[in-house]
C-alpha positions in Angstrom: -25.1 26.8 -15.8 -22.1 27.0 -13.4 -21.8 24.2 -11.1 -19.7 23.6 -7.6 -16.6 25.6 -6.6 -18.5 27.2 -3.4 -15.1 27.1 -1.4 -13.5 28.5 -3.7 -16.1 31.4 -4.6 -16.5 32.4 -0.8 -12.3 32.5 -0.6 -12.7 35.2 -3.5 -15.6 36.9 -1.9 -14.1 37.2 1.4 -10.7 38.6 -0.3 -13.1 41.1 -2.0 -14.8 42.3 1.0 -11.7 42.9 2.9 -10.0 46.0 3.6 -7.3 47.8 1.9 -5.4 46.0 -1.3 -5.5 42.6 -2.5 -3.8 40.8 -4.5 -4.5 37.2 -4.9 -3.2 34.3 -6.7 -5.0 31.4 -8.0 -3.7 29.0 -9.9 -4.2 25.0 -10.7 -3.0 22.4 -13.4 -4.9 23.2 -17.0 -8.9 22.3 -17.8 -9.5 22.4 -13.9 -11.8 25.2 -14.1 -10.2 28.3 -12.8 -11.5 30.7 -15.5 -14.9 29.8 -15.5 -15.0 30.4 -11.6 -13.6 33.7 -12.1 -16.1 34.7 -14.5 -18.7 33.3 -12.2 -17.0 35.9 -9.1 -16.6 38.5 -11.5 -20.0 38.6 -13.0 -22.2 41.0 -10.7 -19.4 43.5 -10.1 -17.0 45.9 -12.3 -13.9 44.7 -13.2 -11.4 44.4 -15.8 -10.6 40.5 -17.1 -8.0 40.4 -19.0 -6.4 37.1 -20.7 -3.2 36.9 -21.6 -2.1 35.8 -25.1 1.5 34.2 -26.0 2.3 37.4 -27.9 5.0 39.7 -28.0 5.6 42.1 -24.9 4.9 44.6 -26.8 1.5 43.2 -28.3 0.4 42.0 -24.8 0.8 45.9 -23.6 -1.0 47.3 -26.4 -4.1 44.5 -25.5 -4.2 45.5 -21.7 -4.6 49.3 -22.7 -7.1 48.5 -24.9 -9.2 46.6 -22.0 -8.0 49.3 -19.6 -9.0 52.3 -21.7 -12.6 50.6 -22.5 -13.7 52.0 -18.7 -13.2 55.7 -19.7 -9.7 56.0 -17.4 -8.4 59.5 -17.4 -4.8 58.5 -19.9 -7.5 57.5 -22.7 -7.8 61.4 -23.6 -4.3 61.4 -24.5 -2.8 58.0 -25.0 -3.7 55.4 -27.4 -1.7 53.0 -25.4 0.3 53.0 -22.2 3.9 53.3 -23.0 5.0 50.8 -20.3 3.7 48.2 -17.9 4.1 50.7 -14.7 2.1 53.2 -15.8 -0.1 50.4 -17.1 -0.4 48.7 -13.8 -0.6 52.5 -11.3 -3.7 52.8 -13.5 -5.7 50.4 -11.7 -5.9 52.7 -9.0 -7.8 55.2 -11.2 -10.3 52.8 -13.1 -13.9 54.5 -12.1 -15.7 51.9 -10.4 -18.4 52.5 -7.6 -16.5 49.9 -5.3 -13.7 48.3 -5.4 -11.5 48.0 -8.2 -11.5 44.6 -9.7 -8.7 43.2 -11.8 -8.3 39.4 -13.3 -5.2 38.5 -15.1 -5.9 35.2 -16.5 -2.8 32.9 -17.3 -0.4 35.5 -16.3 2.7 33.7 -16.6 2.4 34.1 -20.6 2.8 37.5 -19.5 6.1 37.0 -17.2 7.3 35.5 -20.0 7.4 38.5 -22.5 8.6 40.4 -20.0 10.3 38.8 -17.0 10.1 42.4 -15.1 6.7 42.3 -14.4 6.8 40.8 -11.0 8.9 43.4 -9.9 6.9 46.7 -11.3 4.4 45.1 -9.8 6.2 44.4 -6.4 7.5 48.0 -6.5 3.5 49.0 -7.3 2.0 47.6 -4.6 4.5 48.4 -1.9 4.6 52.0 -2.9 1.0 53.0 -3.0 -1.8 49.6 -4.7 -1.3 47.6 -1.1 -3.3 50.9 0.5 -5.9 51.3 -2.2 -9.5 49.7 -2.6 -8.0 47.4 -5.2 -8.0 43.8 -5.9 -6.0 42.2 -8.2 -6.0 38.7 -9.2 -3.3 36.8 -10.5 -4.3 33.6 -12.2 -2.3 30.7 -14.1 -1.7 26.9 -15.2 1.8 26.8 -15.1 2.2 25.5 -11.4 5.6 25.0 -11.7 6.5 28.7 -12.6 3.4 29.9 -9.9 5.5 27.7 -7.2 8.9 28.3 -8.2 9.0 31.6 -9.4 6.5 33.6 -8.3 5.5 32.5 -4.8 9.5 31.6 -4.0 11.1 33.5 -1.3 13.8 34.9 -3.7 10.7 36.1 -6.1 9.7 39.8 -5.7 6.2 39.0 -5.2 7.4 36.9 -2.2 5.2 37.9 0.8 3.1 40.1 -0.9 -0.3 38.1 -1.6 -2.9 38.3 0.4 -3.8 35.4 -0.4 -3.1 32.1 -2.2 -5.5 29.2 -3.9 -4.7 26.5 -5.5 -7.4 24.8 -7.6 -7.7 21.6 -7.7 -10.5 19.3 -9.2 -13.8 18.6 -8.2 -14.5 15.4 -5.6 -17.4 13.3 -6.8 -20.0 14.2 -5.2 -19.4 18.1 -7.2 -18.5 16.3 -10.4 -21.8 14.0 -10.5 -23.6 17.5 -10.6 -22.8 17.6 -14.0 -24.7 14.2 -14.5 -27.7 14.3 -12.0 -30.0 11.9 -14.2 -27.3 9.0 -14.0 -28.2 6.0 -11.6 -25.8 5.5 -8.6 -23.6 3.1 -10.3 -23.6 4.8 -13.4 -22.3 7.9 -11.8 -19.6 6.0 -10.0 -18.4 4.4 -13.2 -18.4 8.0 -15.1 -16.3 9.5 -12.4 -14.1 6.8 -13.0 -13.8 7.3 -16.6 -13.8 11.7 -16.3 -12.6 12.5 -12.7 -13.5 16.0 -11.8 -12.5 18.2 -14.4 -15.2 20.4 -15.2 -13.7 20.4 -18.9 -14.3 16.9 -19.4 -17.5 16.0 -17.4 -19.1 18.9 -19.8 -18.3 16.6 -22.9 -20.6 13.5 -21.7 -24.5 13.9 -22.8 -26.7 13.1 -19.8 -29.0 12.0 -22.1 -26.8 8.4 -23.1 -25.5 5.6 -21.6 -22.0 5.6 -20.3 -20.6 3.3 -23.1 -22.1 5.2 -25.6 -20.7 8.2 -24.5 -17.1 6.6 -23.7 -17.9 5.3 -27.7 -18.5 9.3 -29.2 -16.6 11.1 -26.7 -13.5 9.3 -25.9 -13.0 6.4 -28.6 -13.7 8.3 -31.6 -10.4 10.4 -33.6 -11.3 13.4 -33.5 -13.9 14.3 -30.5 -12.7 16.3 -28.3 -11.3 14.3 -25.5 -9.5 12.0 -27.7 -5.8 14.0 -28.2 -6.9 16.3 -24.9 -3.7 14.3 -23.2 -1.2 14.7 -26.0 -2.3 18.0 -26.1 -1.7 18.9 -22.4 2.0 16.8 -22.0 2.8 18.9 -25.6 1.9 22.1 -23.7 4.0 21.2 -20.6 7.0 19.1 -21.3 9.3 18.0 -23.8 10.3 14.0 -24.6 6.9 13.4 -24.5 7.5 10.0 -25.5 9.2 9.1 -22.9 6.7 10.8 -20.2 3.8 8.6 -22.1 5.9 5.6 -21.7 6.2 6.5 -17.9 2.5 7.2 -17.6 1.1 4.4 -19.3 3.5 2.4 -16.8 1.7 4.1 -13.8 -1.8 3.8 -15.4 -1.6 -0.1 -15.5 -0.7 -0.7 -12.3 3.4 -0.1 -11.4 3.3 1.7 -8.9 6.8 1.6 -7.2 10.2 3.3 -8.9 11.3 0.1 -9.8 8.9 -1.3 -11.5 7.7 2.0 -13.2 11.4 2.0 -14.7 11.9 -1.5 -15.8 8.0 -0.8 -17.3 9.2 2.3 -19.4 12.1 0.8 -20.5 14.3 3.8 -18.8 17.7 2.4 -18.0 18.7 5.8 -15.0 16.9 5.2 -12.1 17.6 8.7 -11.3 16.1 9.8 -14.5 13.0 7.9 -13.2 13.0 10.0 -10.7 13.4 13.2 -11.8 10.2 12.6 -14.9 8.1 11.5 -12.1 8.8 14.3 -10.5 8.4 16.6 -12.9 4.8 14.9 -13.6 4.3 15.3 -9.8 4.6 19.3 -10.2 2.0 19.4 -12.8 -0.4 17.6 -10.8 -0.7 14.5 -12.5 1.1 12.5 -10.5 1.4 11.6 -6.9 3.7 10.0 -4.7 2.2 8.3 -1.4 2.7 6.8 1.8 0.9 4.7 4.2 -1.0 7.1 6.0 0.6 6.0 9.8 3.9 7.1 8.0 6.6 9.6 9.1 8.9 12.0 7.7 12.1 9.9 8.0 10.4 7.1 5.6 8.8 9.7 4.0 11.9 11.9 2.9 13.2 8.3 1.3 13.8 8.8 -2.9 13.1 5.0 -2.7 9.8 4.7 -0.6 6.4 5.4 -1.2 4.1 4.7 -4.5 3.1 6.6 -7.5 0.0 6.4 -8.8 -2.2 8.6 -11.4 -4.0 12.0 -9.6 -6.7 12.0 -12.5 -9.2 9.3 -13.5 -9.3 10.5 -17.1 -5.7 10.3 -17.8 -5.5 6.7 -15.9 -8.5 5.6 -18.6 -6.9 6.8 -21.7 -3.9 5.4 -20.9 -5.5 2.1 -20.0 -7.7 2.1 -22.9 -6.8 4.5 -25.5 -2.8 4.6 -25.9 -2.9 0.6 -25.9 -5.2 0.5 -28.5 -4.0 4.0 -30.7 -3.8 2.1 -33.8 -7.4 0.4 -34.1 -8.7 3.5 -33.3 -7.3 5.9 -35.9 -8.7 3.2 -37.9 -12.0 3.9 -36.7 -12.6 0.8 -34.7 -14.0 2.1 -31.9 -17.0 -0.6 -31.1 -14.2 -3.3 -31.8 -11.9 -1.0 -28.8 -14.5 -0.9 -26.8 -16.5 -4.3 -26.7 -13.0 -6.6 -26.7 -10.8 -3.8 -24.8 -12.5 -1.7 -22.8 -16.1 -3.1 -21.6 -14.6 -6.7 -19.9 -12.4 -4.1 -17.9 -14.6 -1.2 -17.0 -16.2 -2.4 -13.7 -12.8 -3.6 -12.2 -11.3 -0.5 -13.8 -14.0 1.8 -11.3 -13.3 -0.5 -8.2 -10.4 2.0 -7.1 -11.7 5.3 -8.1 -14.7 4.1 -6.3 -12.1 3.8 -3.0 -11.5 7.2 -3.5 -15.2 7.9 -2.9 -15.5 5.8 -0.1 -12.6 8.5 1.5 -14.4 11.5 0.1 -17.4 10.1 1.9 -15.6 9.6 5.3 -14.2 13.4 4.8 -18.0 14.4 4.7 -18.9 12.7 7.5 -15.9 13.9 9.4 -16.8 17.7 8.8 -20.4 17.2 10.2 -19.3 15.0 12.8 -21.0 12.1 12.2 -18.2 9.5 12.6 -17.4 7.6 16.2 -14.7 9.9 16.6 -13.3 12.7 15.1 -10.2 11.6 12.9 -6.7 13.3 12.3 -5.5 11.2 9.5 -7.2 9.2 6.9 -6.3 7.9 3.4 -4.8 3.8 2.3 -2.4 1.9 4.5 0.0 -0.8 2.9 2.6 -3.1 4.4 3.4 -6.5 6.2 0.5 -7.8 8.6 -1.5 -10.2 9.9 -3.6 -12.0 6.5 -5.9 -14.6 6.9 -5.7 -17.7 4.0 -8.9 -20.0 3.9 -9.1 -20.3 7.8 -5.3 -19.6 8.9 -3.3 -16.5 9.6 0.0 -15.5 8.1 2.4 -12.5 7.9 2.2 -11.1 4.4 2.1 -8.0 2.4 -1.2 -6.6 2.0 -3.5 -3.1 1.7 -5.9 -1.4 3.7 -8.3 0.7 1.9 -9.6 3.2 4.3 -7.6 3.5 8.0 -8.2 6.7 10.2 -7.2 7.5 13.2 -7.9 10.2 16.1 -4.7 12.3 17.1 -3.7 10.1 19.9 -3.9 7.0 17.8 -6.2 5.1 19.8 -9.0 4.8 18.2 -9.4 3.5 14.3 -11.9 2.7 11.3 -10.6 0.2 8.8 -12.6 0.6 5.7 -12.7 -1.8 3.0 -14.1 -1.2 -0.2 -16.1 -3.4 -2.8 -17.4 -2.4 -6.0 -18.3 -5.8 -7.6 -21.3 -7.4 -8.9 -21.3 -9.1 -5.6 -22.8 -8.7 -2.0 -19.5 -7.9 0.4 -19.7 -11.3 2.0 -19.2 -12.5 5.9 -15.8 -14.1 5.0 -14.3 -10.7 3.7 -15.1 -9.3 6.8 -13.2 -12.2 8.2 -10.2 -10.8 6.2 -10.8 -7.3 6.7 -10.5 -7.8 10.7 -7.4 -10.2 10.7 -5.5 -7.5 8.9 -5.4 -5.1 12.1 -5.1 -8.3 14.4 -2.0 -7.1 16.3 -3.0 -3.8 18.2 -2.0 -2.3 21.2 -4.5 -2.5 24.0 -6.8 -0.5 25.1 -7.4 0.4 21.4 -11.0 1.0 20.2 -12.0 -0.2 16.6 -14.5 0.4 14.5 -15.3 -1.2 10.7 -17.1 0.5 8.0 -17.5 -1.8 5.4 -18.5 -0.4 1.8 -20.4 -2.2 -0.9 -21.9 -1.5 -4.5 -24.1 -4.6 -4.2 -25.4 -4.7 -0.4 -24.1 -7.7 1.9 -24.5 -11.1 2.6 -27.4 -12.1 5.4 -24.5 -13.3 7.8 -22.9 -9.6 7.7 -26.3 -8.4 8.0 -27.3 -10.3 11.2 -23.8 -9.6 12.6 -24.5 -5.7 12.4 -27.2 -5.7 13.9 -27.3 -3.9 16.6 -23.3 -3.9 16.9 -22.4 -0.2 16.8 -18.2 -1.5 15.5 -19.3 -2.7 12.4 -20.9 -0.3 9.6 -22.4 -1.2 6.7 -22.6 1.3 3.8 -24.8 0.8 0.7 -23.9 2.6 -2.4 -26.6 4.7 -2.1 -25.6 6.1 0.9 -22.3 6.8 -0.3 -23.4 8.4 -3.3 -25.9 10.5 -2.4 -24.2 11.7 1.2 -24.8 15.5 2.0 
């Protein structure tokens, strides 16, 4: 059964049922889903899908006339194979379907790389006489750094001529728990926190057992299939892998900033710091960020902002597998997992469950069902007002959640709390001393999140008092 991906299934329909030529690319890192939703467009209409191999130019020609000549095109009565890509590619034009003429070319930069012309023929194609037909080709691929770089850049040939680009990224939570509808609310929270939303790696856990047992036979144990999946992918994309894993396990335990993620790796070059992170950046699993009130002039600073993991799967096996390699190729895995990984778990789920709490506010910001309608939203960190027992002092310290409307007078802090706990009347206290010093005239409002519900003080206090909201986990979870 195919789940989620409507945004991305009307973009393709709507590309379909326009006018004249199309030719779309769609592309996003590897395992986030972007075959599966092209066979789930594809699969009530003609079409041609054609996956590239990493073959010989030669070999990759002779598979595409193959598919081509499967759908009875004209050349099949006297070729066995076309004898170049043009004539390969003008034939799209003649394949006999009732409407329009579908084409998928799945990881298409394996075929740029046997034959770095391609872009061009096809350039020289579709200006000449594709661009007018009722065509639609698709051009789909992992590699996001050669999609970027070289085929979407302004000096590429292909420059300007898509009518339309998509990048895929994964699933939000509320998408991803699809794959796990039987799970209680927590549950679900704490397996997005182990998977993320790749569609590849929610598919491995069985509804049917608990989240340690799957975490036990799915991620633990040599040999399952999520246990190398991150050597394999960093083997795919880069070399020095060693050195990336030392850089990623730095980020995955909690050093965030250059600095730190340096000294953490053990890379002497700050520069050279630099430049892995932001190679890691360009295949999506890394990202550099900035409070969200920030500007361009702090933002276009090498030195500022903070790194942190883009997916909740890698940030796990770093954490949990990597740092304990050896006792699992031994086969210790309930040993890994009672010591190592279960006294961490929940407090390892209290930021991915943040990142819910912002998915949550983005849904309630499309239906308009928030106070006001915000421009910006996402984690604010730097020097303000904190409160210590019952004083106030300047310090460094984080907001969770902080939106604002375009004029940036009106606000929601959000703090988040997924602990064992009821979110408690003095962490509200804290929570409202950190936005102390405000302009006037400035409207504020507090959503306050919580796995475990909140003390009777809070309770009493919201009642009634439209500035402070309180939001159960259920709520959050199950939000439409």
């Amino acid at each position: 059964m195919f789940i989620g991906r409507k945004q991305e299934l009307k973009f393709l329909e709507d590309r379909y049922k326009a006018r004249d030529g199309q030719l779309v690319v769609l592309y996003g890192r590897r395992r986030i889903g972007k075959t599966e939703t092209l066979k789930e467009f594809c699969k009530d209409k003609e079409h041609i899908f054609f996956s590239c191999r990493e073959c010989t130019d030669m070999l990759q020609l002779k598979s595409f006339s193959d598919k081509m000549f499967r759908e009875k095109l004209p050349a099949a009565q006297y070729l066995s194979q076309f004898p170049d890509w043009e004539q390969a590619f003008k034939s799209i034009a003649e394949l006999p379907f009732k409407g329009k003429k579908l084409v998928v070319i799945d990881e298409f930069p394996y075929m740029c790389k046997g034959n770095p012309s391609i872009p061009s023929i096809i350039q020289n194609l579709w200006d000449e006489s594709l661009k007018d037909q009722d065509i639609m080709i698709i051009l789909c691929g992992s590699s996001m750094s050669f999609i970027e770089k070289e085929l979407l850049s302004e000096k590429n040939p292909l420059y300007g001529r898509a009518t339309g680009i998509y990048k895929m990224v994964e699933m939000d939570f509320y998408d991803a728990m699809k794959f796990l509808p039987d799970y209680s609310d927590k549950d679900k929270v704490m397996a997005y926190s182990v998977l993320g939303g790749i569609p590849h790696y929610l598919k491995q856990f069985d509804p049917g057992i608990s989240i340690a047992e799957n975490i036990k036979s799915n991620l633990l144990t040599k040999g399952c299939a999520l246990y190398s999946e991150v050597e394999f992918l960093l083997r795919q994309e880069l070399r020095e892998t060693n050195v990336y894993n030392s850089i990623i396990e730095a980020v995955a335990l909690g050093n965030t900033r250059l600095n730190d993620i340096k000294t953490k790796s053990l890379i002497e070059d700050m520069s050279k710091t630099s430049v892995y992170l932001k190679n890691l950046v360009e295949l999506g699993l890394v990202k550099r960020e900035f409070p969200v009130d920030s500007g361009i002039k702090e933002q276009a600073n090498a030195n500022r902002g903070i790194y942190s993991l883009t997916d909740n799967f890698f940030r796990f096996w770093y954490s949990f597998v990597f740092t304990n390699y050896s006792e699992l190729e031994s086969g210790d895995v309930d040993g890994v997992y009672k010591y190592a990984v279960e006294p961490r778990l929940h407090e390892f789920a209290s930021l991915p469950f943040e990142e819910i709490c912002r998915q949550y506010m983005s849904r309630m910001n499309r239906t308009d069902s928030l106070p006001f309608r915000y421009s910006r939203c996402g984690r604010w960190w730097g020097k303000t007002t904190v409160r210590r027992k019952d004083k106030t002092e300047k310090a460094e310290t984080e907001i969770d959640l902080l939106a604002t409307d375009a004029s940036a007078d009106k606000y929601i802090i959000g703090e988040c709390k997924f602990k064992s706990r009821p979110f408690s009347f003095s962490e509200y206290l804290d929570v409202t001393a950190k936005f102390g010093d405000i302009k006037a005239n400035t409207e504020i409002w507090y959503y306050l999140f919580s796995e475990s519900g909140f003390d009777d003080k809070l309770s009493a206090l919201s009642e009634g008092n439209d500035k402070i909201r309180l939001i159960p986990l259920d709520m959050i979870v199950n939000a439409e």
